[in-house]
C-alpha positions as CSV (number, residue, x, y, z in Angstrom):
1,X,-2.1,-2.1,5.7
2,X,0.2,-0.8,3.1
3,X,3.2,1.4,2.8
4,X,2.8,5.1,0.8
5,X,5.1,7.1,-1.0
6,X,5.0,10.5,-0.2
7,X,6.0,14.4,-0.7
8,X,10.1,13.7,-0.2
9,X,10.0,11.6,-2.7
10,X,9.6,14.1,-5.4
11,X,12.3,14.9,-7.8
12,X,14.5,12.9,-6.0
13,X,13.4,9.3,-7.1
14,X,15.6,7.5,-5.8
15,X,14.8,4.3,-6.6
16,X,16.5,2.1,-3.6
17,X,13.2,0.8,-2.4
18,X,12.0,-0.8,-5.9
19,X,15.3,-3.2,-5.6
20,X,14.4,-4.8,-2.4
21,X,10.4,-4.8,-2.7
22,X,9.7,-8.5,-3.0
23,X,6.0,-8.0,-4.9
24,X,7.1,-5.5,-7.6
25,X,4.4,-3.3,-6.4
26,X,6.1,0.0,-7.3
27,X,5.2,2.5,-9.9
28,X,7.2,5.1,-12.1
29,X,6.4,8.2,-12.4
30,X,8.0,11.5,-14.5
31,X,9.6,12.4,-11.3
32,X,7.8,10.6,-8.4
33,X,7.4,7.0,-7.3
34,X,4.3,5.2,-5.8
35,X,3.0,1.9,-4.7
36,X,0.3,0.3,-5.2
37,X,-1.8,-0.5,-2.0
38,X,-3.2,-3.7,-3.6
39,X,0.1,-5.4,-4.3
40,X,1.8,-4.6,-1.2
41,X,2.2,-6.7,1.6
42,X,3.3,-4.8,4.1
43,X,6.9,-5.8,4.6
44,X,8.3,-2.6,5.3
45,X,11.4,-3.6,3.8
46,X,11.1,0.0,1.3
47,X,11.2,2.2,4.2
48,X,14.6,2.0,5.8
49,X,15.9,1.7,2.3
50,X,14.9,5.3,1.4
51,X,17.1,7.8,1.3
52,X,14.7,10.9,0.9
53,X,12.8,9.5,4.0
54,X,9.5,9.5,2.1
55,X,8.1,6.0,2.6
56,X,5.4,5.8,5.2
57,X,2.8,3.2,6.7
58,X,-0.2,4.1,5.3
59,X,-1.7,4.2,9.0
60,X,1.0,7.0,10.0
61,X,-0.3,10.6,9.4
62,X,2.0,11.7,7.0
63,X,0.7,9.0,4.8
64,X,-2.9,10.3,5.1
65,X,-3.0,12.9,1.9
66,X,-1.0,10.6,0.0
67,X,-2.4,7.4,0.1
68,X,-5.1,7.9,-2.5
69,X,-2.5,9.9,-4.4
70,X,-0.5,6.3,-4.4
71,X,-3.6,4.4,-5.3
72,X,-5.0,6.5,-8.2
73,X,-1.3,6.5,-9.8
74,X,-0.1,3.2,-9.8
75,X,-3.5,2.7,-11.5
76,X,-1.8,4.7,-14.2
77,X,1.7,4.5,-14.6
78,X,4.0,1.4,-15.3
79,X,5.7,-1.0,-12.9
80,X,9.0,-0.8,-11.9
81,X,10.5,-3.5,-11.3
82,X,14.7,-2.6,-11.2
83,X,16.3,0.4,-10.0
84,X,17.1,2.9,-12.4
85,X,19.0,6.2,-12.2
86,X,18.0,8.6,-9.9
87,X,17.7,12.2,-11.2
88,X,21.2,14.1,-11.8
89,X,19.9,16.6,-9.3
90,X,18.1,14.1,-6.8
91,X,20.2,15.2,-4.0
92,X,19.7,19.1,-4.4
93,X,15.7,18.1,-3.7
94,X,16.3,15.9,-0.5
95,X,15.0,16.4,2.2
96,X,13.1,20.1,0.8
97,X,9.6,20.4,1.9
98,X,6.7,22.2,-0.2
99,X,7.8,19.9,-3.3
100,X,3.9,18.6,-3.7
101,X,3.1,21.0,-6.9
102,X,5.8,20.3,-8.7
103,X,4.8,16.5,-8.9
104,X,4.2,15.4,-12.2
105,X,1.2,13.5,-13.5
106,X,3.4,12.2,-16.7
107,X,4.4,8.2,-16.0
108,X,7.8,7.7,-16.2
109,X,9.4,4.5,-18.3
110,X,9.2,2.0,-16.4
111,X,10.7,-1.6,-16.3
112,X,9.5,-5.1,-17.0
């Protein structure tokens, strides 16, 4: 099993999760975060640490459409390893629902 990052986390990017994971199994996107199902191990430690509530088991159904979402991307974007700043507006985007098409393919910068 594995955690998944999903729909809330969109635009908001918070990055409080990526500071306690203890595998460095997250990956930056442009404006979205994921992690990679092959390097997590299931701690759950990311998921109270959210604030935009978007951190799921991947055996929960609102992980369901995002788990492959999470696998393909952290395929393709870079680690992150440290939090960074969240998005000037992150907190205008919390918590609003219908955010999936505005998710960006573009990798963000990364940390290493």
């Amino acid at each position: 099993m594995a955690y998944v990052v999903t729909e809330n986390c969109i635009k908001c990017k918070y990055q409080d999760c990526v500071e306690v994971c203890p595998v460095d199994c997250f990956y930056e996107g442009e404006n979205f975060l994921v992690i990679n199902p092959d390097e997590c191990i299931d701690c759950g430690v990311c998921e109270p640490e959210c604030p935009a509530e978007a951190i799921f088991p991947d055996s929960d159904d609102k992980a369901a459409d995002w788990a492959q979402l999470n696998r393909d991307y952290s395929s393709q974007w870079p680690n992150i390893t440290r939090k960074g700043e969240a998005p000037a507006d992150a907190d205008d985007w919390k918590n609003k629902s219908g955010k999936t098409e505005l998710l960006s393919p573009n990798p963000g910068k990364g940390t290493a």
